[in-house]
C-alpha positions in Angstrom: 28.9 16.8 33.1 30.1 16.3 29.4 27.9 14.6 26.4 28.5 11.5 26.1 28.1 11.9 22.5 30.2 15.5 21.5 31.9 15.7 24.1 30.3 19.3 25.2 29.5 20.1 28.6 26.3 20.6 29.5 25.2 24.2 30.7 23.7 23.7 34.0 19.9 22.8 34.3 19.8 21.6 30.4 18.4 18.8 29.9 19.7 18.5 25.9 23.3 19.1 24.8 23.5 22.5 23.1 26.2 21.0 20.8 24.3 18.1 19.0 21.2 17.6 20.8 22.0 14.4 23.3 19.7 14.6 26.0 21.6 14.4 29.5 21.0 11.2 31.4 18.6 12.1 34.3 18.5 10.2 37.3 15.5 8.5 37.3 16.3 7.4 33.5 15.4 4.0 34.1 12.7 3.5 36.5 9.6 1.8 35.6 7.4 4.9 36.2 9.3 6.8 33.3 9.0 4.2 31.3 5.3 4.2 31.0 5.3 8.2 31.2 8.0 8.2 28.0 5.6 5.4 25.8 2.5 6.8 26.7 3.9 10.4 25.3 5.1 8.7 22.1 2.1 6.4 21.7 -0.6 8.9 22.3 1.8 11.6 20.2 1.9 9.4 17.1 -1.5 8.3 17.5 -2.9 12.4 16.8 0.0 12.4 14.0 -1.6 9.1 12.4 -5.2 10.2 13.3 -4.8 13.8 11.4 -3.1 11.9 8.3 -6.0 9.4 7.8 -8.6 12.5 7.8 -5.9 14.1 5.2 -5.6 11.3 3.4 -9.2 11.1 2.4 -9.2 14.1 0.7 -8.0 13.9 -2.4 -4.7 15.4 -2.8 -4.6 17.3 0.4 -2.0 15.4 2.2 0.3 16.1 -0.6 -1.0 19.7 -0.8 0.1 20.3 2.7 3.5 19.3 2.5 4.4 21.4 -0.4 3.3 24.1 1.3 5.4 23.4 4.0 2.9 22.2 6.7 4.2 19.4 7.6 4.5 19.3 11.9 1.1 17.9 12.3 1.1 15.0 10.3 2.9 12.0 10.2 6.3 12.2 7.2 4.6 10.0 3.7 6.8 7.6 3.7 6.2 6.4 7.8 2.8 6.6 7.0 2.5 5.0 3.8 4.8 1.8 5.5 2.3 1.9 9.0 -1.1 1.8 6.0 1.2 -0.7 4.2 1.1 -2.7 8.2 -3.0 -1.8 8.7 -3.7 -3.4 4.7 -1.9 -6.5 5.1 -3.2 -6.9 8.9 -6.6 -6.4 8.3 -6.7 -7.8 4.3 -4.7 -10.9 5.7 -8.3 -11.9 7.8 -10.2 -10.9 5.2 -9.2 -13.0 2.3 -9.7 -10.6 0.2 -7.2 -10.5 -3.3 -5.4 -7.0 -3.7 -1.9 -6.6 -4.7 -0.8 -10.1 -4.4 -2.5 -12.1 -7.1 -3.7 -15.8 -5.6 -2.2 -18.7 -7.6 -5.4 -19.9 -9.6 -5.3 -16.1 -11.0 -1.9 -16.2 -12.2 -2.4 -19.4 -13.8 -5.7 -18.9 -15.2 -7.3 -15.4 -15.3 -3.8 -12.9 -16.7 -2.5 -12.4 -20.2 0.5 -14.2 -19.1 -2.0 -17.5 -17.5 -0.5 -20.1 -19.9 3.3 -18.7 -19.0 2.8 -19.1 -15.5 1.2 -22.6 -15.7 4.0 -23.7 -17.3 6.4 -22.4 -15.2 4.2 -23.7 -12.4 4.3 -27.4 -13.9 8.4 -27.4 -14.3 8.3 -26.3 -11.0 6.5 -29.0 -9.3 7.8 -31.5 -12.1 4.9 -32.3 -13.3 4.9 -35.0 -15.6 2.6 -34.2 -19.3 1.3 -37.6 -19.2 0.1 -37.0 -15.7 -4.0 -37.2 -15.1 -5.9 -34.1 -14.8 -6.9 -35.0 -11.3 -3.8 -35.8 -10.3 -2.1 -32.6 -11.8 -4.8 -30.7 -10.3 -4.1 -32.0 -6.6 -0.7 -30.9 -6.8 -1.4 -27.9 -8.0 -3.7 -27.4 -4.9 -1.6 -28.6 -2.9 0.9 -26.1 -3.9 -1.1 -23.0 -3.5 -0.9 -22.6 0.1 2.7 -22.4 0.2 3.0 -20.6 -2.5 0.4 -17.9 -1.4 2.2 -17.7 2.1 5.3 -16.7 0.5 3.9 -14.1 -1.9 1.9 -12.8 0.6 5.2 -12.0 2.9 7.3 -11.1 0.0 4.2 -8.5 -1.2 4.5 -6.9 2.5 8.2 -5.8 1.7 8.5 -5.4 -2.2 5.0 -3.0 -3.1 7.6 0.0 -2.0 8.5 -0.9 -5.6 5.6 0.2 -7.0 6.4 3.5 -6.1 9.0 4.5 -8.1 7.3 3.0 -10.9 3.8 5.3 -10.5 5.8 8.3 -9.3 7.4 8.0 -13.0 4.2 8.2 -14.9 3.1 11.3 -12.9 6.0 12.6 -13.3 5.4 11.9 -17.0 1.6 13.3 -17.4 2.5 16.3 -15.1 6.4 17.3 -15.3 5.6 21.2 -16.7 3.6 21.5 -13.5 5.6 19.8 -10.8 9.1 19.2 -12.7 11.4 17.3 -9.9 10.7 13.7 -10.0 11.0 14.0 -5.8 7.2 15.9 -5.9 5.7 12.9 -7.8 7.0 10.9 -5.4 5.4 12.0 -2.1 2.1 12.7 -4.5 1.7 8.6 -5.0 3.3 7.9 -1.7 0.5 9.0 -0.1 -2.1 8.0 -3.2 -0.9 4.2 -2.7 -1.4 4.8 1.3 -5.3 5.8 0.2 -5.7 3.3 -1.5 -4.0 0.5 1.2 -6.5 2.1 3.7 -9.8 2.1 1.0 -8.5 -1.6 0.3 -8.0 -2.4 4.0 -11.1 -0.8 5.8 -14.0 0.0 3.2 -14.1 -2.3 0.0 -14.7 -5.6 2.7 -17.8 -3.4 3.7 -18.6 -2.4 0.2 -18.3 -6.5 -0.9 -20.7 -7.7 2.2 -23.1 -5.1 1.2 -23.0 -6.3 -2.7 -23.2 -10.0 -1.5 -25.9 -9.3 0.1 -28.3 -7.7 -2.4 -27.1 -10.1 -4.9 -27.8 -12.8 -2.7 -31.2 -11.9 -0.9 -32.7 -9.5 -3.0 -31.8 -11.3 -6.8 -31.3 -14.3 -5.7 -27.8 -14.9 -7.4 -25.4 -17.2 -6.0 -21.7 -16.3 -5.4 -19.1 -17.5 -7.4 -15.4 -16.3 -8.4 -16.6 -14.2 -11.6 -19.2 -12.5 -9.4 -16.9 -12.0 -6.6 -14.2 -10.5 -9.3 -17.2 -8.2 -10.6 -18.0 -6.8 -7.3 -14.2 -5.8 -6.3 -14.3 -4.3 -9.7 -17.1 -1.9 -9.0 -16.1 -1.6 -5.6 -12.5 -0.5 -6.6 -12.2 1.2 -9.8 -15.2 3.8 -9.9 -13.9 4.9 -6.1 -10.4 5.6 -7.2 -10.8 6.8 -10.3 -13.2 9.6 -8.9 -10.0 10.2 -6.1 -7.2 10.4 -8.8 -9.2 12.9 -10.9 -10.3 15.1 -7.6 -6.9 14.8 -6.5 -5.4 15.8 -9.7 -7.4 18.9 -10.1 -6.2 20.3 -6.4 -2.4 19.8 -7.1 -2.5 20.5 -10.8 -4.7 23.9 -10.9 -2.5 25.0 -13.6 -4.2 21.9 -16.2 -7.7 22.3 -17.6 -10.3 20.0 -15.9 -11.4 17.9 -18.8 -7.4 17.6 -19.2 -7.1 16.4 -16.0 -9.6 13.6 -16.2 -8.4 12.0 -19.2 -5.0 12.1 -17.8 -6.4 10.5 -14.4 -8.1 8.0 -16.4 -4.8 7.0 -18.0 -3.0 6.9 -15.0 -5.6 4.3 -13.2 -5.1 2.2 -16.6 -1.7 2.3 -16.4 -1.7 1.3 -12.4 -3.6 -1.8 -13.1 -0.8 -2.8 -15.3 1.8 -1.9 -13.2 -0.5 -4.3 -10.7 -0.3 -6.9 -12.9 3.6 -6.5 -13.6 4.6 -6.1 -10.0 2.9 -9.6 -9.9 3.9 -11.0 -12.9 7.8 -10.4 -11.1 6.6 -11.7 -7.6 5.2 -14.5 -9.4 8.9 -14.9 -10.1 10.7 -14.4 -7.0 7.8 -16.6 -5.2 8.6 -19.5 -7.4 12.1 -19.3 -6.8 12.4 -18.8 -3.5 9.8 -22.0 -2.4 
């Protein structure tokens, strides 16, 4: 029998053409029973591939580490894991409510640098009139936000491969006399963004119910946007900014330690922005496309 792919004839007993790899067509290709047997190989084979890379991935810099060093069978390949995190955080953030990459509406309009911008684009949008009432301007606005948050939300899912690039330049700027091809900086902050989809995803909705809750029953506060902004801040920023430095410091031996934290300081300042311009350009491409 010949390959139905090369051409080659298959030795006898080979299951896989020794030409280009085809696997021969066995006789019980399609029956049911094979079926299962072939999903339940690549499910439960994947599953130890994703399993390993979550442990990896919460040690700073190690997944990264790894892969340079050419130990790369037993975990899953950055960029299919970073797009299956990318799957878990929207999943998982989608029930939670909780605001991460994709700015809500009321924060583009009222709570960024570019707030009175976006209001007016918002307002020629909608065709809202100046002499309009506030109550009637702020109804339409409301009654705006859903759509408009359903669309960034599905257009976020696709586009925060952007970001990537984007980060993988500033490392590549803080640490090209260590690591010099821009290639390297790339798998480093493909797997730092799939951190922090998973930290985002899975711990800072614990984090925030354990904040509420002291806030609440121990000092008797009560919730409110500002104080739910405050939380995700300490929840967020402390967390990461101890990851980036520790992960630093493993992949960069070659920089001096207090070096390395001021440069991982920098870098989280400078991903915050790159946040808020990755959003300030959905903001665009939401508007135009509803």
């Amino acid at each position: 029998m010949n390959c139905p792919s090369c051409g080659t004839a298959f030795t006898k007993d080979s299951v896989y053409c020794g030409q280009c790899g085809e696997k021969s067509i066995q006789e019980n290709e399609y029956l049911l029973s094979r079926f299962l047997q072939e999903l339940f190989h690549r499910f439960t084979h994947l599953d130890g591939r994703f399993v390993r890379s979550v442990k990896g991935i919460i040690r700073p810099g190690f997944m990264s580490q790894e892969f340079f060093q050419g130990r790369r069978r037993p975990y899953m390949r950055p960029l299919q894991f970073f797009l299956i995190c990318n799957v878990v955080f929207f999943l998982i953030t989608g029930l939670s409510k909780i605001d991460t990459f994709d700015y809500p509406l009321v924060a583009h309009i009222y709570h960024v640098p570019y707030a009175s911008y976006a209001m007016n684009k918002v307002e020629n949008k909608l065709a809202l009139s100046p002499d309009i009432s506030q109550e009637d301007h702020q109804q339409a606005i409301w009654a705006y936000e859903p759509i408009f948050q359903s669309r960034m939300t599905n257009l976020s899912k696709t586009l925060v491969i952007l970001m990537l690039p984007i980060l993988a330049l500033l490392m590549w700027g803080f640490y090209f006399r260590s690591k010099p091809f821009f290639a390297q900086h790339l798998i480093i902050v493909t797997h730092f963004l799939s951190f922090i989809m998973l930290y985002q995803a899975i711990i800072i909705p614990l984090l925030l119910i354990g904040l509420s809750s002291i806030e609440i029953s121990l000092l008797g506060l009560k919730m409110n946007a500002f104080l739910g902004r405050l939380n995700y801040g300490i929840s967020f920023f402390p967390a990461i900014l101890l990851y980036v430095v520790l992960m630093v410091r493993r992949l960069f031996p070659d920089q001096k330690p207090l070096i390395n934290a001021i440069k991982a300081t920098f870098f989280l300042f400078f991903l915050s922005y790159t946040i808020m311009a990755y959003n300030f350009f959905l903001f665009h491409i939401t508007l135009w496309t509803t």
